[in-house]
C-alpha positions as CSV (number, residue, x, y, z in Angstrom):
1,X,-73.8,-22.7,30.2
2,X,-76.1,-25.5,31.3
3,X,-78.5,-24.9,34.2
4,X,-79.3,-28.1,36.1
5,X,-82.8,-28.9,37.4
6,X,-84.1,-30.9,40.4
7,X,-84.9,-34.0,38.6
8,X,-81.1,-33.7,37.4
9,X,-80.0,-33.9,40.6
10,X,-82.4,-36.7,41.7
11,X,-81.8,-38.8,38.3
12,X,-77.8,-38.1,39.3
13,X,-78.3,-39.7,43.0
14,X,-80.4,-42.0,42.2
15,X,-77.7,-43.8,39.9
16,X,-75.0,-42.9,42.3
17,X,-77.4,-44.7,45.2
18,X,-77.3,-47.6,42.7
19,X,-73.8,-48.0,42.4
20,X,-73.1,-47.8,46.0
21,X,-75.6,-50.5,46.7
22,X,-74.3,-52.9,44.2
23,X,-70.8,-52.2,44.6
24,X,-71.3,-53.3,48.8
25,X,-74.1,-56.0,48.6
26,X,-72.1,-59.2,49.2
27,X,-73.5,-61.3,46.6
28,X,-72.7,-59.3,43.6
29,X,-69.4,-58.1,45.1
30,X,-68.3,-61.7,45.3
31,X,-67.3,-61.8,41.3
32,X,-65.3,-58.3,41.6
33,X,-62.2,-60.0,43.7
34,X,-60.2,-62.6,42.0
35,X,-58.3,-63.7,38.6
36,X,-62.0,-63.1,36.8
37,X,-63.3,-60.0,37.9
38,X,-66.6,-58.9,37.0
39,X,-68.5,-56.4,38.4
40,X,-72.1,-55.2,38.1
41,X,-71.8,-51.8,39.5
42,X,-69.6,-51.0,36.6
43,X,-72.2,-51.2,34.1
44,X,-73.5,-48.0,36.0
45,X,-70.8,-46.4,34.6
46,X,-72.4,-46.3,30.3
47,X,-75.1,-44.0,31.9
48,X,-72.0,-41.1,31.7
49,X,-72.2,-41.5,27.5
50,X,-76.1,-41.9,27.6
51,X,-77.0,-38.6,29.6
52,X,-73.9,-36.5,29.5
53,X,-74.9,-33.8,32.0
């Protein structure tokens, strides 16, 4: 079993803190409505397969 350690935790929020501020900041939200979506909080997302804890 994997222990986590402080600076897991803080590397964790951090990105989450990231992704919440990108997805509500209105001028990168403006691309993620519509026929072309594209959205810059997703890219948060390839973090998961870089650091898998």
């Amino acid at each position: 079993m994997k222990t986590f350690t402080v600076n897991d935790f803080s590397q964790i929020a951090i990105v989450a803190a990231l992704y919440v501020v990108l997805t509500i900041t209105p001028p990168l939200n403006a691309n993620s409505y519509g026929a072309y979506q594209f959205r810059v909080a997703e890219m948060l997302n390839f973090l998961a397969f870089y650091n898998r804890k």
